[in-house]
VOBA-192338 format. One record per atom (N, C-alpha, C): residue number from 1; residue in one letter; atom name; x, y, z. Coordinates in steps of 0.05 Angstrom, whole numbers, padded with zeros to 5 digits, m for minus. Layout:
BEGIN
(pt NUM, A, CA, (X, Y, Z))
...
//
This chain:
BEGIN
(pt 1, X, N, (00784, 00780, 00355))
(pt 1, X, CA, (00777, 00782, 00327))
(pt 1, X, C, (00776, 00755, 00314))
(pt 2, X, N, (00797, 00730, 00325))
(pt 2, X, CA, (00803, 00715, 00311))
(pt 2, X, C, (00774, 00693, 00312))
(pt 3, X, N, (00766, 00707, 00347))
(pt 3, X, CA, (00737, 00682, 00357))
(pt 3, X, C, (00717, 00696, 00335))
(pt 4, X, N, (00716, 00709, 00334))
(pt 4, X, CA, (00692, 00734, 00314))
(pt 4, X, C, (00686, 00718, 00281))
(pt 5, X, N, (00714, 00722, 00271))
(pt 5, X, CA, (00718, 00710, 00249))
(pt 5, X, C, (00712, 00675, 00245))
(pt 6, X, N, (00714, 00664, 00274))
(pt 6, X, CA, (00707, 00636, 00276))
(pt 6, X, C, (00683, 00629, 00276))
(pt 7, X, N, (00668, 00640, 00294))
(pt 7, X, CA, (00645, 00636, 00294))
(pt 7, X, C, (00616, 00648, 00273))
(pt 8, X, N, (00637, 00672, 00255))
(pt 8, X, CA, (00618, 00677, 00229))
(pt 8, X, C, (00621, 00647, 00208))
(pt 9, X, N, (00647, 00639, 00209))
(pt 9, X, CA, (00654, 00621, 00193))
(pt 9, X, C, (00636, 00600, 00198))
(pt 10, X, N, (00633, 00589, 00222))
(pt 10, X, CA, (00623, 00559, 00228))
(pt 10, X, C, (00583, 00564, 00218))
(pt 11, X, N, (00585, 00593, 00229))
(pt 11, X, CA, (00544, 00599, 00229))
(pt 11, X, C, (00542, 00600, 00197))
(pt 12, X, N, (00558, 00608, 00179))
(pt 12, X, CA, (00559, 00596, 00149))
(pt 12, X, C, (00561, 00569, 00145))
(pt 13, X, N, (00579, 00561, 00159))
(pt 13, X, CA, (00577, 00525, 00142))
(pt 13, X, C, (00551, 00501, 00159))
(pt 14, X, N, (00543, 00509, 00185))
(pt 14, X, CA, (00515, 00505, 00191))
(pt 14, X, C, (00494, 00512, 00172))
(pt 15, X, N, (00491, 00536, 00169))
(pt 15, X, CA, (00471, 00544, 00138))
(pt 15, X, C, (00468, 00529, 00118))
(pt 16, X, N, (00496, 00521, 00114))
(pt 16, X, CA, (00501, 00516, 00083))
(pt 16, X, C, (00498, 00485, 00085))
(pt 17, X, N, (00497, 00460, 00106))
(pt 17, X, CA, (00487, 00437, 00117))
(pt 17, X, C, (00467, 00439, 00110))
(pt 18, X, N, (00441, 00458, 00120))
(pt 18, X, CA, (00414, 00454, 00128))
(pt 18, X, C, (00403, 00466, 00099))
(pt 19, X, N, (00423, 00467, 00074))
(pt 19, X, CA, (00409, 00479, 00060))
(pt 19, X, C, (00424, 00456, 00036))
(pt 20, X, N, (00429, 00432, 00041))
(pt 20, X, CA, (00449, 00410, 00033))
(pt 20, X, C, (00415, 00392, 00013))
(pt 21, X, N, (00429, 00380, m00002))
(pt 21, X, CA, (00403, 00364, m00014))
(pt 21, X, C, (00400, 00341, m00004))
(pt 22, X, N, (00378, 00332, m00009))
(pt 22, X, CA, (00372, 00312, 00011))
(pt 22, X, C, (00379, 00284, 00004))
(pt 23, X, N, (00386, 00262, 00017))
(pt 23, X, CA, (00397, 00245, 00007))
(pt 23, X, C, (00376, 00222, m00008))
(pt 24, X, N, (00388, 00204, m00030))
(pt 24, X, CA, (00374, 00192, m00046))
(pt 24, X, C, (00366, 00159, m00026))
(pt 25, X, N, (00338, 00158, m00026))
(pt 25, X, CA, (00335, 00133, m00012))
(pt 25, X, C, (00338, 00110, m00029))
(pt 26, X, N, (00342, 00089, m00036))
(pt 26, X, CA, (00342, 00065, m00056))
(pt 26, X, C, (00325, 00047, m00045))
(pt 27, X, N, (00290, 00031, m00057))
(pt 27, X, CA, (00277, 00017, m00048))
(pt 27, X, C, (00277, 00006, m00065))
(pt 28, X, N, (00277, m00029, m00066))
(pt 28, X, CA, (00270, m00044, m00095))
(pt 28, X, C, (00248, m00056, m00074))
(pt 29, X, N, (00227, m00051, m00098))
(pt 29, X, CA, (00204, m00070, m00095))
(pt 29, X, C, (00201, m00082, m00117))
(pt 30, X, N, (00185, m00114, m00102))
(pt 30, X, CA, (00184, m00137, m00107))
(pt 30, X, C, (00150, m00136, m00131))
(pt 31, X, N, (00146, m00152, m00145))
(pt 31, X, CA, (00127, m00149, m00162))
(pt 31, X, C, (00105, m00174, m00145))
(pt 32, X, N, (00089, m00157, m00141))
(pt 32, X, CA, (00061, m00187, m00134))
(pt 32, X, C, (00046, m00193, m00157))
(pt 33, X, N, (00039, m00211, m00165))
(pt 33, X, CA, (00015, m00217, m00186))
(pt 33, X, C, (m00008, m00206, m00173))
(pt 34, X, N, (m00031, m00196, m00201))
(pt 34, X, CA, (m00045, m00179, m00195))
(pt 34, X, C, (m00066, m00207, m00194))
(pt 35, X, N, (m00085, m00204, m00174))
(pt 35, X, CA, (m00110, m00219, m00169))
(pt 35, X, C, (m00133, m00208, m00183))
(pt 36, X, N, (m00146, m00221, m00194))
(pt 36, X, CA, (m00163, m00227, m00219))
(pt 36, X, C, (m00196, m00207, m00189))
(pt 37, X, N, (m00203, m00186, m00205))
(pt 37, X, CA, (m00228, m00180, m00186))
(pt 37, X, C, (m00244, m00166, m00211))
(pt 38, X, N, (m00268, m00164, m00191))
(pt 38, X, CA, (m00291, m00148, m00206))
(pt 38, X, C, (m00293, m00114, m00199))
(pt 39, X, N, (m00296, m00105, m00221))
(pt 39, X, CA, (m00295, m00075, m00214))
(pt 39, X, C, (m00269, m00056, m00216))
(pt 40, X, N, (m00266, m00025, m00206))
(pt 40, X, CA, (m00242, m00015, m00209))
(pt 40, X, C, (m00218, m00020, m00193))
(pt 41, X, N, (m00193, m00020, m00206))
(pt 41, X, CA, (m00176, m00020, m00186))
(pt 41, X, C, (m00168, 00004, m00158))
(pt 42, X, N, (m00168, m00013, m00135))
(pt 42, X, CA, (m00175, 00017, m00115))
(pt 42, X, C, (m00154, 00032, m00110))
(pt 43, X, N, (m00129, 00016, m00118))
(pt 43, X, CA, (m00106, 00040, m00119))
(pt 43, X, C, (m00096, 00061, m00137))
(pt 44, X, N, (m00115, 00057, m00156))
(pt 44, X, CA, (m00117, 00082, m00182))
(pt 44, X, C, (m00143, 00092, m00175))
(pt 45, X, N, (m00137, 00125, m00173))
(pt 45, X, CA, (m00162, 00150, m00170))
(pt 45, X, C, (m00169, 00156, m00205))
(pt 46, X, N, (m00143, 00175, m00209))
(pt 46, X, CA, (m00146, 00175, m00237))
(pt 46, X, C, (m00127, 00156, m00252))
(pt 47, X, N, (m00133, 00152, m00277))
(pt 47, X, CA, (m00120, 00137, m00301))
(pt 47, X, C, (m00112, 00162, m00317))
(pt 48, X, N, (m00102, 00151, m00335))
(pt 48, X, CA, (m00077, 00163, m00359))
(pt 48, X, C, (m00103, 00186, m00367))
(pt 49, X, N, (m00093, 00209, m00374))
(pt 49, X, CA, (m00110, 00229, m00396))
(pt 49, X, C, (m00113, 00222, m00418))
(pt 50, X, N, (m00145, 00230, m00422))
(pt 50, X, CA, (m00148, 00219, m00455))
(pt 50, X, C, (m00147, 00259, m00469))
(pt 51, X, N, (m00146, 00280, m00456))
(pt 51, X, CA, (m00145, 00297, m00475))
(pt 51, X, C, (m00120, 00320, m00470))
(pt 52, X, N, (m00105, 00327, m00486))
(pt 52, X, CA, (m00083, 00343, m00471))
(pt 52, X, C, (m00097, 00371, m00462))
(pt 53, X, N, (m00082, 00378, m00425))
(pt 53, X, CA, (m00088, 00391, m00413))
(pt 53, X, C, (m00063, 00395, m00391))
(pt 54, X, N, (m00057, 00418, m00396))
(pt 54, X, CA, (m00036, 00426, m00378))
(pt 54, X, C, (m00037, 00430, m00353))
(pt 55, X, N, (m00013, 00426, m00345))
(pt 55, X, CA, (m00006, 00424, m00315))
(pt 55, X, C, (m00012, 00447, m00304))
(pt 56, X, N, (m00010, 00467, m00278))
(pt 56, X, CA, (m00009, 00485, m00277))
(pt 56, X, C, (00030, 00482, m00268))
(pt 57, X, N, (00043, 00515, m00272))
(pt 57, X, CA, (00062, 00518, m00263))
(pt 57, X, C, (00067, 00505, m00238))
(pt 58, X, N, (00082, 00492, m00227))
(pt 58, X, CA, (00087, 00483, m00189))
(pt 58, X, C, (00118, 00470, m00193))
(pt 59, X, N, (00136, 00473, m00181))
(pt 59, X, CA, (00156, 00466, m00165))
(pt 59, X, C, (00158, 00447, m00150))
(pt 60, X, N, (00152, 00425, m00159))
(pt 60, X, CA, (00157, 00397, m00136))
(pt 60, X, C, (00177, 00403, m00115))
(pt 61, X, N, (00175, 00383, m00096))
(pt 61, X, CA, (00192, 00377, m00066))
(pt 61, X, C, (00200, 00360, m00066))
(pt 62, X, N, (00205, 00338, m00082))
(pt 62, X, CA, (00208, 00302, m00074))
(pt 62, X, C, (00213, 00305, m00115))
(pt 63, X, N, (00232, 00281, m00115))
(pt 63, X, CA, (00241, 00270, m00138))
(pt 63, X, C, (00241, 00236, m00135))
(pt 64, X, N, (00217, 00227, m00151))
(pt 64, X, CA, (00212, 00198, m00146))
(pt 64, X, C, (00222, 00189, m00172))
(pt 65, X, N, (00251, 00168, m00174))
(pt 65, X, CA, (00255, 00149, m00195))
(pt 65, X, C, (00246, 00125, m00188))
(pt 66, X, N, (00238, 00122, m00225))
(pt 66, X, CA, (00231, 00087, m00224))
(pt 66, X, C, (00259, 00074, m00246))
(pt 67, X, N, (00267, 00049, m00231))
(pt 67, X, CA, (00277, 00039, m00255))
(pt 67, X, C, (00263, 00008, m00256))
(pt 68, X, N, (00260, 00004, m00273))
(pt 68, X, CA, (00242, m00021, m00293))
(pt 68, X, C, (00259, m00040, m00294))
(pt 69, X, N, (00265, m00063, m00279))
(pt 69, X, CA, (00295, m00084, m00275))
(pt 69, X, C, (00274, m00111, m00293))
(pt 70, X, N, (00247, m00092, m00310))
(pt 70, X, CA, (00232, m00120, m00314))
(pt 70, X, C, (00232, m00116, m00348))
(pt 71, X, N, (00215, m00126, m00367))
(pt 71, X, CA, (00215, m00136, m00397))
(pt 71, X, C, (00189, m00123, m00400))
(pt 72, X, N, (00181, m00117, m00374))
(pt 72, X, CA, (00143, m00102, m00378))
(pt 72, X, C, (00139, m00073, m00380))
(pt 73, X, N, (00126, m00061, m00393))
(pt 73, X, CA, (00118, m00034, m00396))
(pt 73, X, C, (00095, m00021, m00368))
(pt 74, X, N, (00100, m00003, m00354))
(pt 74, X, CA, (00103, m00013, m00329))
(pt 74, X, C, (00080, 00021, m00326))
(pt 75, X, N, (00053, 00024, m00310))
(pt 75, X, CA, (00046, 00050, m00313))
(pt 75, X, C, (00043, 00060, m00281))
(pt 76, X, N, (00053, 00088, m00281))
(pt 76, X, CA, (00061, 00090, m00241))
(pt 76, X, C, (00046, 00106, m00240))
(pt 77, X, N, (00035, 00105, m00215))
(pt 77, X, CA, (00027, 00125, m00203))
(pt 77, X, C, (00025, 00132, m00171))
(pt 78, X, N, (00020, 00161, m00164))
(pt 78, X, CA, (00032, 00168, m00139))
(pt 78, X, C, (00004, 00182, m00126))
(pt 79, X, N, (00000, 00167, m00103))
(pt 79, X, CA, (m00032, 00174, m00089))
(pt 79, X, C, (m00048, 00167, m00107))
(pt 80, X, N, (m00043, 00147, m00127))
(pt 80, X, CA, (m00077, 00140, m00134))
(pt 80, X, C, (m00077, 00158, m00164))
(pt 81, X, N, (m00060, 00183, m00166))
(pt 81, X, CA, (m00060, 00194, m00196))
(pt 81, X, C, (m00039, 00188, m00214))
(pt 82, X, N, (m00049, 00183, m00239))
(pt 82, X, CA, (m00023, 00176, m00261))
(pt 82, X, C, (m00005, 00197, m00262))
(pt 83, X, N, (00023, 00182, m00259))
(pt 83, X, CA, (00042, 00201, m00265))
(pt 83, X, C, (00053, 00193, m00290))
(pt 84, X, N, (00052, 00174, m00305))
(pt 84, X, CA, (00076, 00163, m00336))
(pt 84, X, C, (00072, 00142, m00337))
(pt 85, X, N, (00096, 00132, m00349))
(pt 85, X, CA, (00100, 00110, m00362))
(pt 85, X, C, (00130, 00097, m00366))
(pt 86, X, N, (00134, 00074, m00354))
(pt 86, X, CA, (00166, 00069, m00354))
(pt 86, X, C, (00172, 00054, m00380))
(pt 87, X, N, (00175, 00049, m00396))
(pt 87, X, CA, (00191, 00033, m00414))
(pt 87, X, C, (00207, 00001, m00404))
(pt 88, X, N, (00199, m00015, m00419))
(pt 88, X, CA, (00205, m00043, m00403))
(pt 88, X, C, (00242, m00040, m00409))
(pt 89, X, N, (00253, m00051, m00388))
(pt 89, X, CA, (00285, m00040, m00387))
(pt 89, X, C, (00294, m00011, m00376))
(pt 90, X, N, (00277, 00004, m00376))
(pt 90, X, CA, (00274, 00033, m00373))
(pt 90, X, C, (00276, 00048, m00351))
(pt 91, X, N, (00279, 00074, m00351))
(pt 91, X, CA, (00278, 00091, m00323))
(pt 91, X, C, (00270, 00110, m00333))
(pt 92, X, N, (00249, 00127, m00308))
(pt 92, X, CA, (00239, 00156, m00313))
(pt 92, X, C, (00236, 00163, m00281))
(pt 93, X, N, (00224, 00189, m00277))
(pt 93, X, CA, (00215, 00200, m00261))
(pt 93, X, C, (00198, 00224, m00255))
(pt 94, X, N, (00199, 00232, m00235))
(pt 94, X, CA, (00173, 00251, m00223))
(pt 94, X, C, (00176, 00261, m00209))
(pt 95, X, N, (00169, 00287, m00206))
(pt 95, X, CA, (00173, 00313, m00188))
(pt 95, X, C, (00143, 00314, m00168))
(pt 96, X, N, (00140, 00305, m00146))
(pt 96, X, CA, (00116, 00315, m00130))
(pt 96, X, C, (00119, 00332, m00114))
(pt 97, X, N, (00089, 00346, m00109))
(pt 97, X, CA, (00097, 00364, m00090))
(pt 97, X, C, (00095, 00344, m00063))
(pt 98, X, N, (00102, 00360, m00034))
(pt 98, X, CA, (00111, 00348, m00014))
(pt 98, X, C, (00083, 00333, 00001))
(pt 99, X, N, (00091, 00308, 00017))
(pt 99, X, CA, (00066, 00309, 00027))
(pt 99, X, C, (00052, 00276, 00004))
(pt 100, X, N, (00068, 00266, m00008))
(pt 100, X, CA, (00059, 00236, m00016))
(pt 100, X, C, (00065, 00219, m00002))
(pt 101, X, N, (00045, 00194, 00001))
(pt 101, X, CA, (00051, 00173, 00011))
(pt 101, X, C, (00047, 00148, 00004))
(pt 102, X, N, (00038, 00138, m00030))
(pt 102, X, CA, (00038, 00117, m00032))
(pt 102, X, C, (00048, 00124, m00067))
(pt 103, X, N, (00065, 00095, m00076))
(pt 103, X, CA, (00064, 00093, m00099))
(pt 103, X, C, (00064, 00061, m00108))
(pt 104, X, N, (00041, 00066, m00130))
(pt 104, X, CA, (00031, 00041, m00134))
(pt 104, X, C, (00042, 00038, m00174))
(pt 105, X, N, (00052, 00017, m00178))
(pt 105, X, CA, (00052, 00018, m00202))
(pt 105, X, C, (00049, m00016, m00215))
(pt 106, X, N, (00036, m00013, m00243))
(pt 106, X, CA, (00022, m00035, m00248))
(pt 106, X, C, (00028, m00037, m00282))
(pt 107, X, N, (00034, m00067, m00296))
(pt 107, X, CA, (00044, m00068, m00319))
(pt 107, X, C, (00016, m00068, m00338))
(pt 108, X, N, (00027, m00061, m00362))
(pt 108, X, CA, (00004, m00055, m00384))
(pt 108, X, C, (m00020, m00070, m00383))
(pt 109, X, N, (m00016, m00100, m00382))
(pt 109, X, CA, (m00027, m00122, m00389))
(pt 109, X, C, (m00041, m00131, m00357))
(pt 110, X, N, (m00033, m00114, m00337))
(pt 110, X, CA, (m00047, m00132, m00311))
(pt 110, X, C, (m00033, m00153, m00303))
(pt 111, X, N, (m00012, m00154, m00312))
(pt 111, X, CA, (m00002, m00182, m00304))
(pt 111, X, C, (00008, m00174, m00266))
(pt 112, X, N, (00027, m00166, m00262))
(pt 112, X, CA, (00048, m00158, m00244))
(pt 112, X, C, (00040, m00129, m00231))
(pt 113, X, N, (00042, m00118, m00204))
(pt 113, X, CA, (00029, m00093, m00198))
(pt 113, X, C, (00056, m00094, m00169))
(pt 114, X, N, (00066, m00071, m00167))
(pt 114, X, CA, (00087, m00063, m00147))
(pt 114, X, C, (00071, m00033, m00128))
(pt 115, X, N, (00074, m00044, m00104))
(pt 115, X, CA, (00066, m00016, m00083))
(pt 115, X, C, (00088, m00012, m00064))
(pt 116, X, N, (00094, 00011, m00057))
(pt 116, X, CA, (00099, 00020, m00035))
(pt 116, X, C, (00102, 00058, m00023))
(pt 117, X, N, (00119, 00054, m00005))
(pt 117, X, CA, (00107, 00077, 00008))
(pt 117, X, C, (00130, 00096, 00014))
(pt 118, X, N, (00124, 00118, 00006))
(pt 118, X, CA, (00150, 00138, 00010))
(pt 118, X, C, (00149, 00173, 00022))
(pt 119, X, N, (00169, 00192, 00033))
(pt 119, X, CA, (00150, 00220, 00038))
(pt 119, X, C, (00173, 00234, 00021))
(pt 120, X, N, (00169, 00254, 00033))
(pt 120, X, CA, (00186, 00276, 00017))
(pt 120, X, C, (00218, 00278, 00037))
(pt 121, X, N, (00217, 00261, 00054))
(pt 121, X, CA, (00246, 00255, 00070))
(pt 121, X, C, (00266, 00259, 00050))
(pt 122, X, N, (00267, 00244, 00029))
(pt 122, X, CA, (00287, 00249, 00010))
(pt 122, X, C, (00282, 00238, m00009))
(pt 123, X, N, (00305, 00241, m00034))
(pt 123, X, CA, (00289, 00235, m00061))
(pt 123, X, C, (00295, 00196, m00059))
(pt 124, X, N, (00275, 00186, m00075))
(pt 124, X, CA, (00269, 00166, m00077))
(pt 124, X, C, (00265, 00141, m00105))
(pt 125, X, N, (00291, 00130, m00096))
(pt 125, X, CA, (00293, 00106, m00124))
(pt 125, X, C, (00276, 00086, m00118))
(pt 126, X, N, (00262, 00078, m00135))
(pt 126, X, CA, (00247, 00051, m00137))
(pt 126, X, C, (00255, 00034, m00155))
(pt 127, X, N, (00265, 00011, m00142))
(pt 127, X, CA, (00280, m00014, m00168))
(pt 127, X, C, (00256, m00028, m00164))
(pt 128, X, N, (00246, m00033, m00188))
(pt 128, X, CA, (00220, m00046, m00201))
(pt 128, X, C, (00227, m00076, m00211))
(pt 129, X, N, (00227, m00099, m00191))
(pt 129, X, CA, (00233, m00126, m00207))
(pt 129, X, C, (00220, m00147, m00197))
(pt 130, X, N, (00224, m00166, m00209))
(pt 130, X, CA, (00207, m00188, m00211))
(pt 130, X, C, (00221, m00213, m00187))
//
């Protein structure tokens, strides 16, 4: 009885592991100056909305923070689509669904532009500095 009771015990705390949140990764990326070109930028698909239009309901998989270690107003986005806007000094974040792999973010003015690359492994800090 006592093996019975042990081994319900342990097939619960296995469960209860695999059902554990996932751990927070910490990346600081470095700011490159943005190079002066002709035409669109190719790491933005879409830009910011000009008319309000709702999301549909969805449940993200991945929780992407930014924190802003810079004085710049900073605009992110994830695959190429706008997600916000950080506040210079600032932090926000983003719920994606699973299945991203790049985030590119770039300050108001063009000056400074930060990329890199992340999945839904686990949730994901981005220290944003210069």
């Amino acid at each position: 009885m006592k093996k019975l009771i042990f081994l319900v015990l342990m097939a619960f705390l296995v469960a209860q592991v695999g059902f554990a949140q996932k751990a927070q990764v910490v990346k600081e990326v470095k700011a490159a100056k943005v190079e002066k070109s002709r035409g669109a930028n190719p790491n933005i698909k879409m830009g910011a909305p000009t008319v309000d239009k709702a999301k549909e309901k969805q449940r993200g998989d991945c929780a992407i923070k930014f924190d802003n270690w810079t004085g710049f107003v900073v605009d992110v986005y994830v695959d190429g689509d706008y997600q916000g806007t950080v506040g210079a000094w600032g932090s926000g974040w983003v719920t994606v669904g699973e299945g991203y792999t790049t985030i590119y973010c770039i300050t108001r003015g063009g000056t400074y532009e930060w990329s890199a690359a992340g999945n839904c492994e686990g949730d994901y800090l981005f220290k944003l500095s210069i």
